[in-house]
C-alpha positions in Angstrom: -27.6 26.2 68.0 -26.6 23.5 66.0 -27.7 25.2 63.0 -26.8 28.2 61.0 -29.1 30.8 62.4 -30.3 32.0 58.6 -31.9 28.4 58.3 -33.8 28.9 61.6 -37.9 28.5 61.1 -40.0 30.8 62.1 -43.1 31.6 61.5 -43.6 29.3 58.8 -40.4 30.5 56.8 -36.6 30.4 57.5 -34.9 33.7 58.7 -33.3 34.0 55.7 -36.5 33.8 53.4 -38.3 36.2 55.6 -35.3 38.6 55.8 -34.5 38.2 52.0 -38.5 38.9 51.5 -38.4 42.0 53.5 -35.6 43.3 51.9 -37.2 42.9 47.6 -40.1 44.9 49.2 -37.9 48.1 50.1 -34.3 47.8 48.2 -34.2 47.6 43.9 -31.4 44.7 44.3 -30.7 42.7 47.3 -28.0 40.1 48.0 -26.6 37.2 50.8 -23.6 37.7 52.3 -21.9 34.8 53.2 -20.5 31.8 51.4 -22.1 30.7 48.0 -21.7 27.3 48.5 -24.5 27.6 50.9 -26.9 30.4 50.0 -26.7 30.6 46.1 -29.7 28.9 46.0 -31.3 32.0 47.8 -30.3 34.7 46.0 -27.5 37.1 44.7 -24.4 35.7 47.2 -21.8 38.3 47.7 -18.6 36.3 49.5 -16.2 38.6 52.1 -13.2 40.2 50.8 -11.6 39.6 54.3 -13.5 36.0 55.2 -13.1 35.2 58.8 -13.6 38.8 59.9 -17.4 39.3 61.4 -19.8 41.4 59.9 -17.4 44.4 59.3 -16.0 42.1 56.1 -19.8 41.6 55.0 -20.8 45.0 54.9 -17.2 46.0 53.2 -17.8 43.3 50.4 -22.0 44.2 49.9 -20.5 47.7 49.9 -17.7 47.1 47.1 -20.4 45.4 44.9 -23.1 47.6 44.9 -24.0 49.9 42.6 -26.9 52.0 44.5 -25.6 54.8 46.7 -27.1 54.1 49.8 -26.9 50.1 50.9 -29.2 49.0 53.5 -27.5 46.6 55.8 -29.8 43.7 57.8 -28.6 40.9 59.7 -30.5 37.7 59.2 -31.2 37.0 63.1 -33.2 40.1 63.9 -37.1 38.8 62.9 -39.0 41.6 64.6 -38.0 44.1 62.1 -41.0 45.4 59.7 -40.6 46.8 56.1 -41.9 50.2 57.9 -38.8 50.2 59.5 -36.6 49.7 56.9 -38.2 52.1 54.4 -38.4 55.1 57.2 -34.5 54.4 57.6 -34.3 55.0 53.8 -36.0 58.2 54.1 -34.3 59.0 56.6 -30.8 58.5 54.6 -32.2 60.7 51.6 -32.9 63.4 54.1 -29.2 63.2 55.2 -26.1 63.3 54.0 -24.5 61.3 56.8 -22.1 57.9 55.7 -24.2 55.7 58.1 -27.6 56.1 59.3 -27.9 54.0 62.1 -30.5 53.7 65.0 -28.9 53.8 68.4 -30.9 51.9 71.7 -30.3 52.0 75.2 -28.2 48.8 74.6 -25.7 50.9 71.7 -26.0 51.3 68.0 -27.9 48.7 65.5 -25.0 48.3 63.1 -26.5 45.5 61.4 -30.2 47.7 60.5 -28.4 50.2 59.3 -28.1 52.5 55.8 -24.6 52.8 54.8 -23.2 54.9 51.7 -20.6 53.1 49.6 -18.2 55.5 50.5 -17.7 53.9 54.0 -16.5 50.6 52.3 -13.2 52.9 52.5 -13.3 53.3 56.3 -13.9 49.4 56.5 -11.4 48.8 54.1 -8.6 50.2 55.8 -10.1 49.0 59.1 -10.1 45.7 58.0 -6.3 45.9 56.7 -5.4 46.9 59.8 -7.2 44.3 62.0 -9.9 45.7 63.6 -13.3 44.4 62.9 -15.8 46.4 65.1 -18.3 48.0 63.0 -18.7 51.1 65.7 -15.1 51.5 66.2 -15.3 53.2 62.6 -18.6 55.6 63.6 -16.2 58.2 65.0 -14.5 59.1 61.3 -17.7 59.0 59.4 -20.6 61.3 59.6 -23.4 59.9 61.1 -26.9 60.0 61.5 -27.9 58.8 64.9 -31.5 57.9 65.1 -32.3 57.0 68.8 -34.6 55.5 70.7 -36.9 57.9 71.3 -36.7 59.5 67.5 -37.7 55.8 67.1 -40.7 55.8 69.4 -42.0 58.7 68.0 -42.2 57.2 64.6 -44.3 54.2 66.0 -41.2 52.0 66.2 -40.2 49.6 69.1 -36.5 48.7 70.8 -38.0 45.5 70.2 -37.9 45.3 66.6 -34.0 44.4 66.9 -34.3 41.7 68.7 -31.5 39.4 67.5 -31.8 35.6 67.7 -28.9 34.4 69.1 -29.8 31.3 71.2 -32.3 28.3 71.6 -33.8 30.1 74.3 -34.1 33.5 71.8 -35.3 31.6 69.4 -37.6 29.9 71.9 -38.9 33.8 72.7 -39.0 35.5 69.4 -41.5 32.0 68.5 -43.4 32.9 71.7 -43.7 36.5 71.0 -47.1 38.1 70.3 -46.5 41.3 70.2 -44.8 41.6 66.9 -45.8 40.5 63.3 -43.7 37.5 61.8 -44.7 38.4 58.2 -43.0 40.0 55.8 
């Protein structure tokens, strides 16, 4: 892309402002994962634990700082997602008692728009010791609550919504889009 993705404009905004936005509407504290040098000007930066090792590392360092029992999790690159969304995952995780509530698509699980108790920075800790960096991998030793896709449609909610920018040509679509709200 030529650029880090978090820095990408749309709609008026960066993905990182719009994401960081949507996040202070639903969570009490939210922070940037990733590498102060860039993002402290953004917000609260939290820096990996394990650096180098994907999103696994990110979720295991948000998870060792926080204080709040159940951490929502949102990648940067997914700008279809609504604060509806978000706030009917966190009911969903005080109606539960499950580790990781985490919608699940004909495509596989959303790991990265996801509500995860601090107790599974344990599970990524020693998953992360050992090597292994898949955030799914870890799914079968935790207790889960799978929302899927049609759970999801019956709330009013879209496979759409987790669209992830990961290309020029995404990027290209997501701007093209119509069908879903770029605000916050």
């Amino acid at each position: 892309m030529g650029i880090d993705k978090a820095f990408l404009n749309f709609g008026g905004r960066t993905l990182l402002e719009r994401a960081t936005g949507l996040m202070r509407n639903v969570c009490a504290e939210v922070g940037i994962v990733g590498d102060a040098t860039k993002f402290a000007k953004y917000g609260d930066v939290i820096e990996d634990v394990y650096p180098g090792c994907g999103p696994l590392a990110g979720i295991h360092a948000a998870l060792l700082r926080s204080s709040a029992e159940s951490n929502l999790m949102l990648a940067v690159d997914m700008p279809f997602v609504t604060r509806e969304l978000l706030e009917f995952f966190f009911v969903t995780a005080n109606e539960s008692e499950a580790t990781v509530v985490v919608p699940r698509m004909a495509a596989g699980f959303q790991p990265l728009c996801a509500v995860y108790r601090r107790d599974f920075g344990a599970a990524a800790e020693g998953a992360l010791r050992a090597g292994k960096y898949k955030i799914d991998q870890l799914f079968p030793s935790v207790t889960l609550r799978v929302i899927d896709e049609d759970e999801l449609t019956r709330a009013g909610f879209s496979e759409q919504m987790f669209f992830n920018v990961n290309t020029a040509d995404d990027l290209r679509t997501a701007q093209r889009s119509s069908s879903f709200p770029i605000g916050s």
